[in-house]
C-alpha positions as CSV (number, residue, x, y, z in Angstrom):
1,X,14.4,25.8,213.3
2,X,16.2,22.2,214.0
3,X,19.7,22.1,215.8
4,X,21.5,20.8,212.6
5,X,19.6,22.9,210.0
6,X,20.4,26.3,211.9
7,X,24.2,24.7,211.8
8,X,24.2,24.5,208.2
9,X,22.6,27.4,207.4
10,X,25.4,29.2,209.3
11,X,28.4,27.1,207.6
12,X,26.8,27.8,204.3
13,X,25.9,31.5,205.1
14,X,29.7,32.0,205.9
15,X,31.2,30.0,202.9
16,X,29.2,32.1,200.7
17,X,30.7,35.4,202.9
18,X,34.2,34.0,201.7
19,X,33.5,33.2,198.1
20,X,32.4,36.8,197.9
21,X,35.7,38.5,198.7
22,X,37.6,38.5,195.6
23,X,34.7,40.5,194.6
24,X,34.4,42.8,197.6
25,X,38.0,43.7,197.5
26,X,37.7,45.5,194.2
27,X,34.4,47.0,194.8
28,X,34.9,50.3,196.3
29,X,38.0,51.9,194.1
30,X,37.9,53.4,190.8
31,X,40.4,51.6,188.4
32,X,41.4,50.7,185.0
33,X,39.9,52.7,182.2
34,X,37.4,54.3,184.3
35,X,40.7,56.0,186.1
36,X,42.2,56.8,183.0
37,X,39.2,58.4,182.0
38,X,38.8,60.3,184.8
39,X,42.1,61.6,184.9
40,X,42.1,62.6,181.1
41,X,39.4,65.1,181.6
42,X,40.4,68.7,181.8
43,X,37.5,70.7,182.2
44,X,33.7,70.3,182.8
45,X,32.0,66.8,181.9
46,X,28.7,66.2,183.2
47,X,27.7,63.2,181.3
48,X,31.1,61.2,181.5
49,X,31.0,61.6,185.4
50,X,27.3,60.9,185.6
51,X,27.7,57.3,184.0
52,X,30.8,56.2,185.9
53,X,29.1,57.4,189.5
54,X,26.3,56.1,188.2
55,X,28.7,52.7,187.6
56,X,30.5,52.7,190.7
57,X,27.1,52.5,193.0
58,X,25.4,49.7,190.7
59,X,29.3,47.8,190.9
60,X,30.0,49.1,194.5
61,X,29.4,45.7,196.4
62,X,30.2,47.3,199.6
63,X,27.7,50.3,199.0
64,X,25.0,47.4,197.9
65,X,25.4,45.3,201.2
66,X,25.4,47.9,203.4
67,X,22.4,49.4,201.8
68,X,20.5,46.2,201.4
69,X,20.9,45.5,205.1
70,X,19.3,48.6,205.4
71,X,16.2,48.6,204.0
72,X,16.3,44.2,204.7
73,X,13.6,44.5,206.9
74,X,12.0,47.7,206.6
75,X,8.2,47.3,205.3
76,X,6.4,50.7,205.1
77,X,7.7,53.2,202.1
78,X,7.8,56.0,205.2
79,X,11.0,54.1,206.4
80,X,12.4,52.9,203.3
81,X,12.8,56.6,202.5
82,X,13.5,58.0,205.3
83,X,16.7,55.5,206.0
84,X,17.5,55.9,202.1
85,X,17.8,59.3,202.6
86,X,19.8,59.6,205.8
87,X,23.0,57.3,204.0
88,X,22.2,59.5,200.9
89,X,23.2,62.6,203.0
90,X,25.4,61.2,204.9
91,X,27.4,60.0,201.6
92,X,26.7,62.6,199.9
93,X,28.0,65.2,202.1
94,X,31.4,63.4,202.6
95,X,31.6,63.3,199.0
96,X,30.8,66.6,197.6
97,X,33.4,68.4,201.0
98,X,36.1,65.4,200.6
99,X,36.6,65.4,197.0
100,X,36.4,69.4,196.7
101,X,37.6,70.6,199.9
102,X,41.0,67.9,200.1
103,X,39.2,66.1,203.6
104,X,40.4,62.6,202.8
105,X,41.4,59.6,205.2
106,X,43.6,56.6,205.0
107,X,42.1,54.1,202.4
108,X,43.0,50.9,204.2
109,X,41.5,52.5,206.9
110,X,38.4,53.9,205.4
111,X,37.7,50.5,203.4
112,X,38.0,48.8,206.5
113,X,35.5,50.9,208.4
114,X,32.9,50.5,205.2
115,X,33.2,46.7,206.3
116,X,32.8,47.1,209.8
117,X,29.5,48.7,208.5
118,X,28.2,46.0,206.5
119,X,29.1,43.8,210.0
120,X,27.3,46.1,211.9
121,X,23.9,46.1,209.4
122,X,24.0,42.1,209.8
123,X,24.7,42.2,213.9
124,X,21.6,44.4,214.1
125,X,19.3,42.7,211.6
126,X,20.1,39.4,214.0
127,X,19.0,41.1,216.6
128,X,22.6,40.9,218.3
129,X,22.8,44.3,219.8
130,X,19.3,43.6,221.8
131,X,20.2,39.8,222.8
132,X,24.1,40.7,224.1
133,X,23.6,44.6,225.5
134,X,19.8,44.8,226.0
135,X,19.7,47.8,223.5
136,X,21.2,48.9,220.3
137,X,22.5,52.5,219.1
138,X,19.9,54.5,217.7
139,X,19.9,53.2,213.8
140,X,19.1,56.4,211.8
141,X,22.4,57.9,213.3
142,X,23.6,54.9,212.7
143,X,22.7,54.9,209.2
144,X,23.6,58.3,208.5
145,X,27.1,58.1,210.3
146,X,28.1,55.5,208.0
147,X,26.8,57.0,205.4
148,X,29.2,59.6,205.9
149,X,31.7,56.9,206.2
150,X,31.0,55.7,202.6
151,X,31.2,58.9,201.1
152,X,34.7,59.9,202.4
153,X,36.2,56.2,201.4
154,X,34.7,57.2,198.0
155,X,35.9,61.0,198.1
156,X,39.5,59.4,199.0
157,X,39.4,57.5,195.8
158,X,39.0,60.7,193.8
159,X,41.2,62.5,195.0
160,X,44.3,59.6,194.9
161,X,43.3,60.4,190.7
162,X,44.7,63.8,190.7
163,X,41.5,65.2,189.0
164,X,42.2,68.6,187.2
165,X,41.0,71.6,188.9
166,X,39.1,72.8,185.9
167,X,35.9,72.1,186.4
168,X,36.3,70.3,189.0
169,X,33.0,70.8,191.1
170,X,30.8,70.5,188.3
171,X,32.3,67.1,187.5
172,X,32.1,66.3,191.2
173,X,28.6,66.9,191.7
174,X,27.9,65.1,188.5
175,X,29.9,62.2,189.6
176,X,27.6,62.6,193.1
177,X,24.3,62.9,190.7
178,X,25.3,59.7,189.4
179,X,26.4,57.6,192.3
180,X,22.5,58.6,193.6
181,X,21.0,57.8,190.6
182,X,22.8,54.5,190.8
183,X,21.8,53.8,194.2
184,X,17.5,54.2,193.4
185,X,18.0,51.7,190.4
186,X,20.3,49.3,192.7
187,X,17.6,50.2,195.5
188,X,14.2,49.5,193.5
189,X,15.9,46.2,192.3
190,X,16.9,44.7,195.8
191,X,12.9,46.4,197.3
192,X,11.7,43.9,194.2
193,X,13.7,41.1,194.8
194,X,13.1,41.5,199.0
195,X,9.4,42.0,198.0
196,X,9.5,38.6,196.0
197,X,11.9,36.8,198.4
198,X,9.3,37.5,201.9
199,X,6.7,35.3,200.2
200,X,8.8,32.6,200.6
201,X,7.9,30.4,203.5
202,X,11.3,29.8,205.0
203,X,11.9,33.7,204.2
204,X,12.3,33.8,208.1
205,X,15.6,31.2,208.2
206,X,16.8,32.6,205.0
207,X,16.6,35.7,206.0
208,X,19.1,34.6,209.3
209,X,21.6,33.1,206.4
210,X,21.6,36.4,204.7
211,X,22.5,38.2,207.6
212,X,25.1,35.6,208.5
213,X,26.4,36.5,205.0
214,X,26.4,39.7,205.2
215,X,28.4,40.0,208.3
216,X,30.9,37.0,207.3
217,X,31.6,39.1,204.1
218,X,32.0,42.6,206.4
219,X,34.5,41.0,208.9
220,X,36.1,39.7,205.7
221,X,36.6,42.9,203.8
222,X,37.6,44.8,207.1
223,X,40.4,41.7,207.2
224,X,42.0,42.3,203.8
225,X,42.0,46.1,204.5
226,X,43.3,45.9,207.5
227,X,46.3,43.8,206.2
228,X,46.9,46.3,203.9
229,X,47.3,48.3,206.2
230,X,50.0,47.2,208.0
231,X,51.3,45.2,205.1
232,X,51.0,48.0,202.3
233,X,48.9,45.9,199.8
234,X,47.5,47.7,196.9
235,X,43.8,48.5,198.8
């Protein structure tokens, strides 16, 4: 790729990283209605928490990046499915124990760590980790431990709502049900558009402005959260 093409590519892969942060700020909480609706249940409610962890995956920018620079590059189904399934348990399991067994962590601390993942997908997709240390971490562990990650920011969220106890793990594995069945729709749509996109003849230097992206919107996200930490803005 020419000198000044790769240079643009880069400025415009990192402008579009910043324009997506007002977006990426709100994308991993559970506000507004949905939170009053949540807290108004008393008792078991399959459907209701069904749809709205069926909403939060499709509307969870974070989860969408993270996963979309998973599977960016993988080709055969075997692997597709195999690195679906590790975040699945990883997220899952963090869920289901966080939300019903009180494990929780700080938010602006959590949120920052999701973004640190979506760095990390777009460092490794680059090939950083092989150019700078001569190897990179195993990725299904990596895969999985941030899955875990994702799950616990999420199972925080919950339980800053004060859900009632009644039915409480009903609701929460609905609400876990839901957040998968999210992710396969959000999954087959970015597999078609992917599928679509590596016909493209400059697939290969668009690909590099994605992952640019992708990281420039991780280091972004870990940025606001991380000055919410230490400067208490709402996370």
């Amino acid at each position: 790729m020419p000198p000044v093409r790769f240079r643009l590519l880069s400025v415009l892969a990192m402008l579009a990283g910043v324009l997506l942060v007002p977006v990426l700020v709100e994308a991993h909480g559970v506000t507004g209605a949905d939170a009053r609706l949540l807290r108004s249940v008393d008792g078991p409610a399959i459907v209701p928490f069904m749809y709205l962890g069926a909403k939060h995956m499709v509307t969870g920018y974070d989860h969408l990046l993270f996963l979309a620079g998973v599977v960016f590059f993988l080709r055969q189904p075997r692997d597709i499915v195999l690195f679906v399934s590790l975040f699945t348990a990883g997220h899952s399991l963090t869920l289901l124990f966080g939300a019903l067994g009180g494990l929780r962590a700080n938010p602006y601390a959590i949120d920052a760590v999701i973004g640190l993942s979506v760095v990390y997908k777009g460092f490794e997709n680059l090939g950083g980790f092989k150019t700078i240390f001569g190897a990179q971490p195993d990725p299904r562990w990596a895969v999985f431990t941030f899955g875990l990650v994702h799950g616990l920011g999420l199972a925080t969220r919950l339980q800053d709502l004060a859900l009632s106890r009644r039915g409480l793990a009903t609701n929460i594995v609905s609400f876990n049900v839901g957040v998968e069945s999210g992710q396969l729709l959000a999954l087959v749509a970015v597999l078609i558009g992917l599928a679509w996109w590596r016909r493209h003849r400059r697939y290969a230097s668009h690909a590099f402005a994605a992952n640019v992206t992708l990281m420039s919107a991780g280091f972004l996200l870990m940025g606001y959260q991380i000055a919410g930490f230490f400067l208490g803005r709402p996370s």
